[in-house]
TITIKE-332254 format. One record per residue: chain; residue in three letters; x, y, z of N, C-alpha, C in turn; residue number from 1. Coordinates in nm, 2 decimals, decimal comma, padded with zeros to 4 digits. Layout:
BEGIN
+--------+--------+--------+--------+--------+--------+--------+--------+--------+--------+--------+------+
| drenvo | marlum |     nu |     nv |     nw |    cau |    cav |    caw |     cu |     cv |     cw | seba |
+--------+--------+--------+--------+--------+--------+--------+--------+--------+--------+--------+------+
|      A |    Ala |      X |      Y |      Z |      X |      Y |      Z |      X |      Y |      Z |  NUM |
...
+--------+--------+--------+--------+--------+--------+--------+--------+--------+--------+--------+------+
END
This chain:
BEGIN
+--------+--------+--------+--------+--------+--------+--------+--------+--------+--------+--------+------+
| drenvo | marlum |     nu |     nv |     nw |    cau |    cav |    caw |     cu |     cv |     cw | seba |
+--------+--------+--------+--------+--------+--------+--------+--------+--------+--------+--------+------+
|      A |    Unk |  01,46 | -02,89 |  00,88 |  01,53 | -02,76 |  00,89 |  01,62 | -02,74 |  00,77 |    1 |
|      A |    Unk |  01,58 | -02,60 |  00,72 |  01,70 | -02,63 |  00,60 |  01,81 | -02,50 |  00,63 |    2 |
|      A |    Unk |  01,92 | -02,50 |  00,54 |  02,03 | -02,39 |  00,59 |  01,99 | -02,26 |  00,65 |    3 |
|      A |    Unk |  01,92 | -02,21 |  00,57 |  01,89 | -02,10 |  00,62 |  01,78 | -02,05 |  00,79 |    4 |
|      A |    Unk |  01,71 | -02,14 |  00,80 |  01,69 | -02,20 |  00,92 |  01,76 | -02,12 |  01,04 |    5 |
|      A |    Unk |  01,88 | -02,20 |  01,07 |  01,90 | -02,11 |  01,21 |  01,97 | -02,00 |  01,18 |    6 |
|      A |    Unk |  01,99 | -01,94 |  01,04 |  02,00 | -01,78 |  01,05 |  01,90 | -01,72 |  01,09 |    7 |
|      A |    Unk |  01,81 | -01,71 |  01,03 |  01,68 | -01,64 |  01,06 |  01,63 | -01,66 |  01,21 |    8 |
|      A |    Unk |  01,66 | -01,76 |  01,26 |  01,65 | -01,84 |  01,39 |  01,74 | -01,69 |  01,46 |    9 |
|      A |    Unk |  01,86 | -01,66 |  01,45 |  01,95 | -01,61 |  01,54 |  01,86 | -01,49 |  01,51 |   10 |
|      A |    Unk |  01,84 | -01,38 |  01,39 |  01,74 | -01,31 |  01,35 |  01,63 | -01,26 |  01,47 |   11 |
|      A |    Unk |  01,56 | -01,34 |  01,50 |  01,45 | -01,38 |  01,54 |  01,46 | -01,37 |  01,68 |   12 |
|      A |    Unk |  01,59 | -01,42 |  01,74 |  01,66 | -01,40 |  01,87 |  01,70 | -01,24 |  01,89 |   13 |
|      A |    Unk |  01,75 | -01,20 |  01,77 |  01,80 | -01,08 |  01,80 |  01,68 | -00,96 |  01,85 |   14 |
|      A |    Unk |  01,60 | -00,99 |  01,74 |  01,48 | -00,88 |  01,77 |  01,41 | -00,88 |  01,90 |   15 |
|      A |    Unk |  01,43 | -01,00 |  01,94 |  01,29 | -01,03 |  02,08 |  01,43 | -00,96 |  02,17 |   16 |
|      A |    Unk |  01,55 | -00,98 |  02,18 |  01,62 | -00,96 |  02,28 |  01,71 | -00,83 |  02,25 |   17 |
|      A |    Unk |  01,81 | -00,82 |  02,23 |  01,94 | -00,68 |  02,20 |  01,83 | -00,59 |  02,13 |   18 |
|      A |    Unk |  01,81 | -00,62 |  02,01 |  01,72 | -00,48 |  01,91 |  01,63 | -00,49 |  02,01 |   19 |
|      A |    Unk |  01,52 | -00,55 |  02,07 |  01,38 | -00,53 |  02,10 |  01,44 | -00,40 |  02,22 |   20 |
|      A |    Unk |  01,49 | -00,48 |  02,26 |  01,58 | -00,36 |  02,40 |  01,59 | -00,21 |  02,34 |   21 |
|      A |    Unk |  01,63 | -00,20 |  02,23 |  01,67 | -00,07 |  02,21 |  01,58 | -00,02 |  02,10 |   22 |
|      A |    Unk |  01,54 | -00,08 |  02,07 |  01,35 | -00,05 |  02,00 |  01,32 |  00,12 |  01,99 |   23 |
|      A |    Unk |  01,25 |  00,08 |  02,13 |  01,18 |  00,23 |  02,17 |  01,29 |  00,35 |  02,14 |   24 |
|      A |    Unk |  01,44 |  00,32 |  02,19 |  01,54 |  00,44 |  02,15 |  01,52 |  00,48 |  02,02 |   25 |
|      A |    Unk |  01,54 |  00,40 |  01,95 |  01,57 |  00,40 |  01,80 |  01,46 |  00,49 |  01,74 |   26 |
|      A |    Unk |  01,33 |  00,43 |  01,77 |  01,21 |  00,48 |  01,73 |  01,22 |  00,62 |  01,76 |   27 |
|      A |    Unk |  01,27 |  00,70 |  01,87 |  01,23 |  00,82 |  01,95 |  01,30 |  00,93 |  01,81 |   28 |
|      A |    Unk |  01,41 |  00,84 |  01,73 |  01,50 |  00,97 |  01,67 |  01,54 |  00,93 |  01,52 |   29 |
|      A |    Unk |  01,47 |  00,76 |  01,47 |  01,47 |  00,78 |  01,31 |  01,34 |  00,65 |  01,30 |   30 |
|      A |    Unk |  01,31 |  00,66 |  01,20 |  01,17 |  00,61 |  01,10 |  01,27 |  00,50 |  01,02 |   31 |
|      A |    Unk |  01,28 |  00,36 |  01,06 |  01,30 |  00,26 |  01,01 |  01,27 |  00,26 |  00,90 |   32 |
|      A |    Unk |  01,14 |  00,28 |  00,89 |  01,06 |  00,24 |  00,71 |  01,03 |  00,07 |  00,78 |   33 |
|      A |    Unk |  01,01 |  00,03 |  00,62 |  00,90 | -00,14 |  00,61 |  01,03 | -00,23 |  00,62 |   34 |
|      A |    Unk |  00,96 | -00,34 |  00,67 |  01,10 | -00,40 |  00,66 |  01,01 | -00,52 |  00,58 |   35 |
|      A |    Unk |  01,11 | -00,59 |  00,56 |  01,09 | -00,75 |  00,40 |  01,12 | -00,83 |  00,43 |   36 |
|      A |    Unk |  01,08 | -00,89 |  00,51 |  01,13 | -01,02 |  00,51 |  01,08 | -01,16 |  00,35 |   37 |
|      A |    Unk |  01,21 | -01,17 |  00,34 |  01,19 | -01,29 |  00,17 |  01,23 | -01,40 |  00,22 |   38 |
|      A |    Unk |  01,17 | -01,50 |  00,17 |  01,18 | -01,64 |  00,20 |  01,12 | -01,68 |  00,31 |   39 |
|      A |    Unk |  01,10 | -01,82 |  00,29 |  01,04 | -01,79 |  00,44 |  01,11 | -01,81 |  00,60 |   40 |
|      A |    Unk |  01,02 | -01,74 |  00,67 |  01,07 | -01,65 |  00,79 |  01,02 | -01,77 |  00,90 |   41 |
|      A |    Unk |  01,08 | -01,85 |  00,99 |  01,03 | -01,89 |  01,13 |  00,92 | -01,85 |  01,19 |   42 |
|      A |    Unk |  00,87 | -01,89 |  01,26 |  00,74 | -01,89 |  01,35 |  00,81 | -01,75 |  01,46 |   43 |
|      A |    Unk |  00,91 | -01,74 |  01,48 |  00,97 | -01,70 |  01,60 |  01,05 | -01,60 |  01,55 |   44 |
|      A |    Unk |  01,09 | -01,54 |  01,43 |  01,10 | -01,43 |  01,39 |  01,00 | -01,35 |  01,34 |   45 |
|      A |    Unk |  00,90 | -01,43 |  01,30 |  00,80 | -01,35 |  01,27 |  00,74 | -01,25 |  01,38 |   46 |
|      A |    Unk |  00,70 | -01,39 |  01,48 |  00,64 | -01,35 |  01,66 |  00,76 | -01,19 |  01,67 |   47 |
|      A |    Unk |  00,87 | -01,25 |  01,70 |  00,97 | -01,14 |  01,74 |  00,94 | -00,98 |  01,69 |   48 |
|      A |    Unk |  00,92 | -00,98 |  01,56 |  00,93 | -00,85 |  01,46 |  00,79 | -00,84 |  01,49 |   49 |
|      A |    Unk |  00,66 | -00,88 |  01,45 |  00,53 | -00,82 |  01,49 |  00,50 | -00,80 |  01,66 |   50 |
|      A |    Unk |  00,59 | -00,87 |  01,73 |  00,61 | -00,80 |  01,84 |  00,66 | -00,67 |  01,90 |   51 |
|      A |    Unk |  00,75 | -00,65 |  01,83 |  00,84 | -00,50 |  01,83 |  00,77 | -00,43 |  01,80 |   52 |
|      A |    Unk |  00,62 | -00,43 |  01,71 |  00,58 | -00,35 |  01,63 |  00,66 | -00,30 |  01,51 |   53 |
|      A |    Unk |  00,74 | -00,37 |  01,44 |  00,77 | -00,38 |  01,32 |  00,69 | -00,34 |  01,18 |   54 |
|      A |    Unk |  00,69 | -00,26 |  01,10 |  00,63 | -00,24 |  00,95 |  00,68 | -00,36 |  00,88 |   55 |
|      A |    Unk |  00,62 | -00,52 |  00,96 |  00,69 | -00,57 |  00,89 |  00,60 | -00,66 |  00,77 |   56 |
|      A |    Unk |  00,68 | -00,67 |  00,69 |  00,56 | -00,77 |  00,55 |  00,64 | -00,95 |  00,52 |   57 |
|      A |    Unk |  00,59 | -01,03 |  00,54 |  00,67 | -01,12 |  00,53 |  00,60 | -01,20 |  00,39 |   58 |
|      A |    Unk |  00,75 | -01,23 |  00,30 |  00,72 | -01,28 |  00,15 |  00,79 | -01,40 |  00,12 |   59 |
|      A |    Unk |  00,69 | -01,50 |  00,14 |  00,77 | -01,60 |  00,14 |  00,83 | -01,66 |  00,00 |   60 |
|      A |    Unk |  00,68 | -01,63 | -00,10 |  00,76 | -01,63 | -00,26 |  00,78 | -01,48 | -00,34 |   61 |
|      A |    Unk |  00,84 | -01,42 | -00,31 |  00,87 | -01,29 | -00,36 |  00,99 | -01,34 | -00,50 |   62 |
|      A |    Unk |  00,97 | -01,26 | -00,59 |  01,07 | -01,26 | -00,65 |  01,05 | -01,42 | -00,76 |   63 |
|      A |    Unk |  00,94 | -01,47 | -00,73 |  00,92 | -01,59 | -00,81 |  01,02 | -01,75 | -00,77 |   64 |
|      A |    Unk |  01,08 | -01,70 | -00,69 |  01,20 | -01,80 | -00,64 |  01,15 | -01,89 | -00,54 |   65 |
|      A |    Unk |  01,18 | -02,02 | -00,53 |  01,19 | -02,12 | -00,44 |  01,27 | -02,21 | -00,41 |   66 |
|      A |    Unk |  01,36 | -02,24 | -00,27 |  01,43 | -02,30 | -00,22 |  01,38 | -02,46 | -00,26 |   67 |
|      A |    Unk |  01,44 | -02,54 | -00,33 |  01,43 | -02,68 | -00,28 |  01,56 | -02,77 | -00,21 |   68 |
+--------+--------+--------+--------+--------+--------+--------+--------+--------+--------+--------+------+
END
């Protein structure tokens, strides 16, 4: 696990649970656009966001950068 880890972790919680809940509202009266996820993203944020139906792109090396 490295730091950033259980951020994305809580992330990941939020979408499946509070946002996924209010999802469908949100959608009815504005256009999110794409969302980015950089670096890499959990198994369980990912699941969460392509669950929502998300525009979502996930980039693990964007920007040429890597965590060691």
């Amino acid at each position: 696990m490295n730091e950033t880890e259980p951020g994305a972790l809580a992330v990941g919680f939020h979408l499946g649970t509070t946002a996924g809940a209010h999802w469908p509202e949100l959608i009815q009266v504005a256009d999110p656009g794409e969302f980015l996820f950089c670096g890499e993203a959990p198994q369980e944020m990912q699941q969460a966001a392509v669950g929502m139906g998300l525009d979502a792109t996930f980039a693990p090396n964007v920007f040429g950068f890597t965590r060691n």
